[in-house]
C-alpha positions as CSV (number, residue, x, y, z in Angstrom):
1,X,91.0,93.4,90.9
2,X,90.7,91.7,87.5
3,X,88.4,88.2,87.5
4,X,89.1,85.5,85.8
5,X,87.2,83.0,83.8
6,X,87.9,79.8,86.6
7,X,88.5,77.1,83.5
8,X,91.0,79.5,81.9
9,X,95.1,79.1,83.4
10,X,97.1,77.2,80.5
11,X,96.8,74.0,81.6
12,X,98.6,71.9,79.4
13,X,96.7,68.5,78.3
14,X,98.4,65.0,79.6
15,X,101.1,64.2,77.7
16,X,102.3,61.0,77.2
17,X,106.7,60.4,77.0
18,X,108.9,58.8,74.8
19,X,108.1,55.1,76.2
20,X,104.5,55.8,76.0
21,X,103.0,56.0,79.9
22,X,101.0,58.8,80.2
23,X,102.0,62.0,82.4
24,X,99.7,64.5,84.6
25,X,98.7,67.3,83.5
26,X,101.4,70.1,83.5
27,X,100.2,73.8,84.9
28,X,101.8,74.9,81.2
29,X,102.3,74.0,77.6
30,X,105.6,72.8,76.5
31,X,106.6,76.5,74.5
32,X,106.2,78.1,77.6
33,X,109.3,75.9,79.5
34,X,111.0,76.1,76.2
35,X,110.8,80.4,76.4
36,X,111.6,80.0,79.9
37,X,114.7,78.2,79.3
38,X,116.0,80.2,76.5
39,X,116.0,83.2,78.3
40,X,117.5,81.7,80.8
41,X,120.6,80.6,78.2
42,X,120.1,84.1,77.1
43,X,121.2,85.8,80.5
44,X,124.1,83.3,80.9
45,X,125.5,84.1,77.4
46,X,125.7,87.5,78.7
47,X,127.5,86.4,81.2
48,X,129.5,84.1,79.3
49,X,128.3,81.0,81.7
50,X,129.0,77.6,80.3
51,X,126.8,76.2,82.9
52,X,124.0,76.9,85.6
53,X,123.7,74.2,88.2
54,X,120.2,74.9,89.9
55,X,118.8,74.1,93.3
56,X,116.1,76.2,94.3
57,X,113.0,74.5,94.1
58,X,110.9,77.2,92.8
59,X,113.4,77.7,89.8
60,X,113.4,73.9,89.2
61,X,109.8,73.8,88.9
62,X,109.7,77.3,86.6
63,X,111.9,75.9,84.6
64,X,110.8,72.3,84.2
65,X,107.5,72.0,86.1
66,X,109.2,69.1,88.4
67,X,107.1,69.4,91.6
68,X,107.7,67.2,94.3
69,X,108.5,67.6,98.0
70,X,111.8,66.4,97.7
71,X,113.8,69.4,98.0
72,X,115.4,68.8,101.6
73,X,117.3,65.9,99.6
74,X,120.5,67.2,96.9
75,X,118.9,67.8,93.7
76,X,119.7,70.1,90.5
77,X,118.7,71.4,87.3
78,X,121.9,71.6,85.2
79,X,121.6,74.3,82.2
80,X,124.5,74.3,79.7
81,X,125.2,77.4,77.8
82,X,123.5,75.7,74.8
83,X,121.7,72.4,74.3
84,X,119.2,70.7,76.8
85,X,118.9,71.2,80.9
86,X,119.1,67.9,82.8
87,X,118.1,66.6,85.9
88,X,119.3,65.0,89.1
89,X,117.8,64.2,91.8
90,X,117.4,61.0,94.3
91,X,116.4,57.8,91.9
92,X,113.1,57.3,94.1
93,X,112.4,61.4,93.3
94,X,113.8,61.1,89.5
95,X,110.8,58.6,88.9
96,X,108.5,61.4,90.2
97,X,110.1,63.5,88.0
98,X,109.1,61.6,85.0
99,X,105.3,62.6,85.8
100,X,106.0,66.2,86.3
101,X,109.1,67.2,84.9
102,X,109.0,68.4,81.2
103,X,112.2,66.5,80.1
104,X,112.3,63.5,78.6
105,X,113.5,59.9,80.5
106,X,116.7,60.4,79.2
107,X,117.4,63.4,80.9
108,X,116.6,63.0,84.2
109,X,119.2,60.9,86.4
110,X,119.0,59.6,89.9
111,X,121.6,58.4,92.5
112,X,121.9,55.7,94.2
113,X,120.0,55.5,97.7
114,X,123.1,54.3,99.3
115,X,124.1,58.1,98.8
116,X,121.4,59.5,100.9
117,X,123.3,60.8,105.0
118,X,126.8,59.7,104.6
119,X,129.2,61.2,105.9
120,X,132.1,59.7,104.0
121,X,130.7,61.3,100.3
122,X,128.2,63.6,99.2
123,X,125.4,63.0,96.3
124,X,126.5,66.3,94.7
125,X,129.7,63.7,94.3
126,X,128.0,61.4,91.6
127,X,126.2,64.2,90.5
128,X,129.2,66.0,89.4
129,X,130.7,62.8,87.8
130,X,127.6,62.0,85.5
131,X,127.2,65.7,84.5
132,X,130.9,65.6,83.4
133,X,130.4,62.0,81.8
134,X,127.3,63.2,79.5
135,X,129.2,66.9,78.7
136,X,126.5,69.5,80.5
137,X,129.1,70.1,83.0
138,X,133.1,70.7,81.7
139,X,136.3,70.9,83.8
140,X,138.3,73.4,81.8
141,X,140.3,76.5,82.5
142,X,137.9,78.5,80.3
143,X,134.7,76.6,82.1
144,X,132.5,79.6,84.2
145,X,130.0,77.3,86.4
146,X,127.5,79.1,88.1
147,X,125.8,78.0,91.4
148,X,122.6,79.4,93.4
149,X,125.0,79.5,96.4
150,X,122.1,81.2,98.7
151,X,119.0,78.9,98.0
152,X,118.0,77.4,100.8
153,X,118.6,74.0,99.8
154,X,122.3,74.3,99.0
155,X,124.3,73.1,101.5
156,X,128.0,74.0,101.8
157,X,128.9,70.3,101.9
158,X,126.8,69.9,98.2
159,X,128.6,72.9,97.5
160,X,132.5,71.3,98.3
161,X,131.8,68.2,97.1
162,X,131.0,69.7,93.4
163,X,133.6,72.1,93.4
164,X,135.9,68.9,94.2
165,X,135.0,67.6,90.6
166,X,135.8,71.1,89.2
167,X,139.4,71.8,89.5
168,X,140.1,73.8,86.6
169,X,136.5,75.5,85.9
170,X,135.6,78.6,88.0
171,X,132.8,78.2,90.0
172,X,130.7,81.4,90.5
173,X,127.1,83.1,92.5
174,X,124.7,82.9,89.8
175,X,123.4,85.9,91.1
176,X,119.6,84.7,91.4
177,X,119.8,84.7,87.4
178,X,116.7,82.5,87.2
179,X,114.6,84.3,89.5
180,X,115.3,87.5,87.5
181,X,114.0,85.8,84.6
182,X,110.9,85.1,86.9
183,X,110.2,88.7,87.4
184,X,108.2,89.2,84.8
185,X,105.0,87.0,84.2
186,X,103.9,85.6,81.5
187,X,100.0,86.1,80.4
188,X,99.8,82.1,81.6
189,X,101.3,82.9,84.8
190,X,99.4,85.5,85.4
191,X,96.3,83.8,85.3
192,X,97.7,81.7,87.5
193,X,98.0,84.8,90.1
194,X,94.8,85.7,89.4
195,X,93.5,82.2,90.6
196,X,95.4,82.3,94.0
197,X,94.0,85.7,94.6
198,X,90.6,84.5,94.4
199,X,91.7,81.7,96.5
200,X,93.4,84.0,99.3
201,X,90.0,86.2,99.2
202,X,88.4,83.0,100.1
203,X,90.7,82.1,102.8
204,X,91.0,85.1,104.1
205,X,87.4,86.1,104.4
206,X,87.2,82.5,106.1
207,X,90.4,83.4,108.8
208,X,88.2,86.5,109.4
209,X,84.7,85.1,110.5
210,X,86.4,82.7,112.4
211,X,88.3,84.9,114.9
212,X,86.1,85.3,118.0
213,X,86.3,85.9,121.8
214,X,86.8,81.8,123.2
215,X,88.3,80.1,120.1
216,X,91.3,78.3,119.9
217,X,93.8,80.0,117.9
218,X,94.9,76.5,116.5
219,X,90.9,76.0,115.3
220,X,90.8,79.1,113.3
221,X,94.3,77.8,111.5
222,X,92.9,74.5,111.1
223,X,90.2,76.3,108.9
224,X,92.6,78.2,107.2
225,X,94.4,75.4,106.2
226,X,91.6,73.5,104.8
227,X,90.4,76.3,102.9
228,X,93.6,76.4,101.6
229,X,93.3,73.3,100.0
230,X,89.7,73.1,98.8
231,X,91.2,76.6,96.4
232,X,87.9,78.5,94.7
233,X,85.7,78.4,91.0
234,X,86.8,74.5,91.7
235,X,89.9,75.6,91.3
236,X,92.0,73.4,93.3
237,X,94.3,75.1,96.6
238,X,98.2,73.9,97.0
239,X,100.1,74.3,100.4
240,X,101.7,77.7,101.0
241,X,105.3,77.9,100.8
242,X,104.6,79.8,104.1
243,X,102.2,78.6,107.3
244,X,99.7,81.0,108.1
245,X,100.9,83.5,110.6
246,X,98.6,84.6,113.7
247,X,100.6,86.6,116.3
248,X,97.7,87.5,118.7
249,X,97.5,90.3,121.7
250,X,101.2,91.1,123.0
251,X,102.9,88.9,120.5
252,X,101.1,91.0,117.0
253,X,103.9,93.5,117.9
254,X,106.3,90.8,116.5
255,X,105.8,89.3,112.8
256,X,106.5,85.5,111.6
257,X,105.2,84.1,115.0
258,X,102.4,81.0,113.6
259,X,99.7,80.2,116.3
260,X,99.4,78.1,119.8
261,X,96.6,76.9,121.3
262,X,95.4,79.6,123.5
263,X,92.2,81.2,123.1
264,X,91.4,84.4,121.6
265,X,90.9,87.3,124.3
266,X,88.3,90.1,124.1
267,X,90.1,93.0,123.7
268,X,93.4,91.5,121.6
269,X,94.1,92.2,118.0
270,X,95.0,89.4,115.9
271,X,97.5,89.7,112.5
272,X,96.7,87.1,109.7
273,X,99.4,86.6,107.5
274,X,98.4,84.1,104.7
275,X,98.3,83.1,101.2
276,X,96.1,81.9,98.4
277,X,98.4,78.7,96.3
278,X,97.5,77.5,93.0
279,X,99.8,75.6,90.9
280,X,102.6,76.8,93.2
281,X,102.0,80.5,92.4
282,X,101.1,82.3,95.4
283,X,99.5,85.3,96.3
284,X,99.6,86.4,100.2
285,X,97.4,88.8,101.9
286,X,97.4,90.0,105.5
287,X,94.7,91.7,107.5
288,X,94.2,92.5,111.2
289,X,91.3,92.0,113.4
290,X,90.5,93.5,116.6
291,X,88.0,91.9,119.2
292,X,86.1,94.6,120.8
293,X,86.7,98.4,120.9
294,X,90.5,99.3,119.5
295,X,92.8,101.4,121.1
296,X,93.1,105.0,120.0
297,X,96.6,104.2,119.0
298,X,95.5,100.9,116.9
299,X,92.8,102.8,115.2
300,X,94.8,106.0,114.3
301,X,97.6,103.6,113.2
302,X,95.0,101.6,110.7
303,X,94.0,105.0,109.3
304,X,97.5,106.2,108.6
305,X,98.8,103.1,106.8
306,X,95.4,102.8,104.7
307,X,96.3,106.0,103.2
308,X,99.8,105.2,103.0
309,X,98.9,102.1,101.5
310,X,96.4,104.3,98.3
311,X,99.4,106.0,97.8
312,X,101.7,103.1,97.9
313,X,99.6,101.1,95.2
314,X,99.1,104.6,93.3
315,X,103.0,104.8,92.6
316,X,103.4,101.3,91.8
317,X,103.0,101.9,87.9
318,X,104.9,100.6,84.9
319,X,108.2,103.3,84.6
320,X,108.1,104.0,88.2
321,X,111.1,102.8,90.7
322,X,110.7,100.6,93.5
323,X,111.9,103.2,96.2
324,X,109.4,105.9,94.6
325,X,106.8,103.5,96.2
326,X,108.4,102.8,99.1
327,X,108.7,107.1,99.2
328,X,105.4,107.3,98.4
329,X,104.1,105.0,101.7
330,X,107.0,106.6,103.5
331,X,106.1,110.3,103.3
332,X,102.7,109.7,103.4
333,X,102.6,108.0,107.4
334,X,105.3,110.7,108.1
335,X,102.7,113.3,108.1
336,X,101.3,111.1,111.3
337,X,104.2,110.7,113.2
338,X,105.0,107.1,111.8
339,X,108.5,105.5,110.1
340,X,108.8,101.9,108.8
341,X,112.6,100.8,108.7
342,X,111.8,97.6,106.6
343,X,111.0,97.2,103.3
344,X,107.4,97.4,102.3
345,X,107.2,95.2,99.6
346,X,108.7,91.9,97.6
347,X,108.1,90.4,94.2
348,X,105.9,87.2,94.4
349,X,105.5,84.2,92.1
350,X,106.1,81.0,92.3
351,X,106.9,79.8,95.7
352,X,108.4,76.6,97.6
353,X,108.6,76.4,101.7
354,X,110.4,78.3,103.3
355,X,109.7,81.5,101.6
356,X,107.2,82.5,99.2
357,X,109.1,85.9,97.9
358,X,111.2,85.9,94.3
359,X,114.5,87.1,96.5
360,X,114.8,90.1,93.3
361,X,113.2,93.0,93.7
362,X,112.5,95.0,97.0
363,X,110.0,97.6,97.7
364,X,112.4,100.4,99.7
365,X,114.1,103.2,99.8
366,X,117.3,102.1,97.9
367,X,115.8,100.2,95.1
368,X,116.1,101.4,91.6
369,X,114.6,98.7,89.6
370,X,111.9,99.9,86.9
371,X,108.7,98.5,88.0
372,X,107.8,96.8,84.2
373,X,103.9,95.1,83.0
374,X,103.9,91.4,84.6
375,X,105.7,91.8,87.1
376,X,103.9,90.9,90.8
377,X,104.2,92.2,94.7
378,X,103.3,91.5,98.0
379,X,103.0,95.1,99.4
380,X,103.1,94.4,102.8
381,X,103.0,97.1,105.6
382,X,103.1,95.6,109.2
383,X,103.9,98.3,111.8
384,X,105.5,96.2,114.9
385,X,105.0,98.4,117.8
386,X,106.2,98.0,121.8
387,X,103.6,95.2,122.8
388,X,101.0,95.9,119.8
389,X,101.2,96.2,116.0
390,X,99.4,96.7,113.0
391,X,99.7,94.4,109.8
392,X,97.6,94.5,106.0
393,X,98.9,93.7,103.0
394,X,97.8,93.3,99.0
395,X,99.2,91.0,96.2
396,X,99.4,93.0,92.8
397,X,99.8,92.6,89.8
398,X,101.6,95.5,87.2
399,X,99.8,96.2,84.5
400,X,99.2,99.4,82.1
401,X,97.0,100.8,84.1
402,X,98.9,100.6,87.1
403,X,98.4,97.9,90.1
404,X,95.8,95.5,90.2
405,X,95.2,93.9,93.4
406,X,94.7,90.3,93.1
407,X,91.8,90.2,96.4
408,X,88.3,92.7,97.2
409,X,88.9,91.8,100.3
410,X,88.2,95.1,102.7
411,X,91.4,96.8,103.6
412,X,91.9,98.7,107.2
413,X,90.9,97.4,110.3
414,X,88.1,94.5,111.0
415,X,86.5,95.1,114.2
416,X,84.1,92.7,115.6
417,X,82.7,93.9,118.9
């Protein structure tokens, strides 16, 4: 793991707009939206896109640095194959946009309220018709239109009610085109990783020392949470795209299950899934801690997926594909008896709720993507067992020397007797 100086990051200064209010400060510097956006028109020329119509969150906000929670409501980053993106959202949400968004007043647009649950039309309605009226959007026979068809925040009505205003253009799957542009972090973003690592050490060594025989599981989360917030260096925490994850005794057999309010049992093993968030970059980090003496199988199972883990993060090296470090964790727990059906491992970056992986490249046994400098995983190796289980995890970082893992915090199993 690589430190960071805590006042480095690319924080771009306050900038003020056209009609002179002053904006926050963004997490980058104008050039860096401007790169992202031309590769972005770069991929769709290849493609031979006229336009990419936007939804996902986390692409809005790589590409333009909106952030707002405002993404259970229709809103869209529309990138024509040349010229400037604009943006549409709700007109309460557009004026948010003008203190976060890097886009000028002129290109952000907001619907009427009266849009907002009808069931008689659809905002993706007016949408449509303004993109049309100031040319980012075209209705031609020769128009492509592509459309982030499975981001979680693209409904199939939005999705009918723009292809309605498209009669002659073709409306395609962008294919995740954005978040393959993603893949590969910039020096800025980077640092940005860096700083959510330190926070998820934090957090994570917090989550630890609070897991003891009597407590609530609902306490040690409400710690988590806050430490989540309060970040590291006075660095500042941002909410996970994900809650943290606690499946306790019976249940750590079983991933994704969050907490209750029972009480920690001696005996039990507890999973903890969480994540370190700075300027919406995240970097998750799992560990699993046992109160009292483990079980024979528990203990043997730590041992075997630490050193499938080394060899995991051993493979994972600029030129190498992602199955040869799934194969690499694979044949290493075979030796012990031990097989993993899901994938080990997920790009990370930025991330909005409800998922904080890229939804590109996949740690297993199929995947042939070239693992490349900049790019960033959550190797994640949770063995789910009848009734018990076994969960650790590391964010890394590719670099020319191979991984970098983003925490120090002590891998295998924590046992507090």
């Amino acid at each position: 793991m690589s430190r960071i100086d805590p006042t480095s990051g690319g924080v771009a200064p306050a900038t003020a707009p056209e009609d002179g209010g002053e904006l926050r400060s963004r997490p980058f510097p104008v050039e860096e939206y401007t790169a992202r956006r031309a590769a972005v028109q770069a991929r769709m020329a290849e493609r031979s896109l006229s336009a990419l119509v936007v939804v996902d969150p986390a692409n809005l906000y790589y590409l333009t640095g909106y952030n707002a929670w405002s993404f259970y409501m229709p809103q869209c980053l529309v990138v024509p194959a040349s010229g400037e993106p604009h943006l549409f959202a709700r007109s309460m949400d557009a004026q948010g946009a003008h203190y976060t968004a890097c886009l000028p007043r002129d290109r952000v647009h907001g619907y009427p309220e009266d849009l907002v649950h009808r069931d008689d039309v659809h905002p993706f309605d007016w949408i449509a018709r303004r993109a049309l009226e100031i040319g980012v959007l075209t209705d031609s026979a020769d128009a492509v239109v592509a459309t982030e068809t499975d981001a979680h925040f693209f409904s199939p009505r939005g999705f009918l009610a723009l292809h309605s205003h498209l009669g002659r253009a073709s409306l395609v799957d962008s294919h995740e085109l954005v978040n393959w542009v993603r893949v590969i972090k910039s020096e800025r973003e980077q640092a940005k990783l860096r700083v959510a690592g330190e926070i998820a050490q934090r957090v994570m060594e917090i989550a630890v020392a609070g897991i003891e025989v009597g407590r609530r599981q609902c306490d040690v989360v409400a710690e988590i949470q806050h430490a989540q917030a309060l970040g590291a260096h006075q660095l500042g925490g941002d909410y996970p795209a994900i809650v943290p994850m606690l499946p306790t005794g019976e249940t750590a057999g079983t991933p994704h299950l969050t907490w209750s309010d029972l009480p920690l049992v001696q005996g039990e093993a507890t999973t903890v899934e969480l994540a370190g968030v700075h300027h919406r970059y995240h970097a998750p980090l799992a560990r699993t801690v046992v109160l009292g003496r483990p079980p024979e199988r528990l203990r043997s199972c730590a041992e075997a997926v630490s050193e499938g883990m080394a060899a995991a993060l051993a493979a994972a090296r600029p030129g190498a594909q992602g199955s040869d470090v799934h194969h690499a964790f694979a044949s290493t727990i075979a030796r012990y008896d031990l097989h993993k059906e899901s994938r080990i491992g997920y790009s990370i970056g930025v991330g909005y709720p409800p998922d904080w992986g890229e939804r590109t490249v996949s740690l297993r046994s199929e995947e042939k993507t070239v693992l490349q400098v900049g790019m960033a995983f959550h190797v994640i190796l949770g063995m789910w067992m009848d009734g018990w289980g076994y969960e650790t995890s590391e964010s890394i970082l590719v670099t020319e020397s191979g991984a970098d893992r983003l925490t120090d915090v002590p891998g295998g199993l924590t046992v507090k007797e």
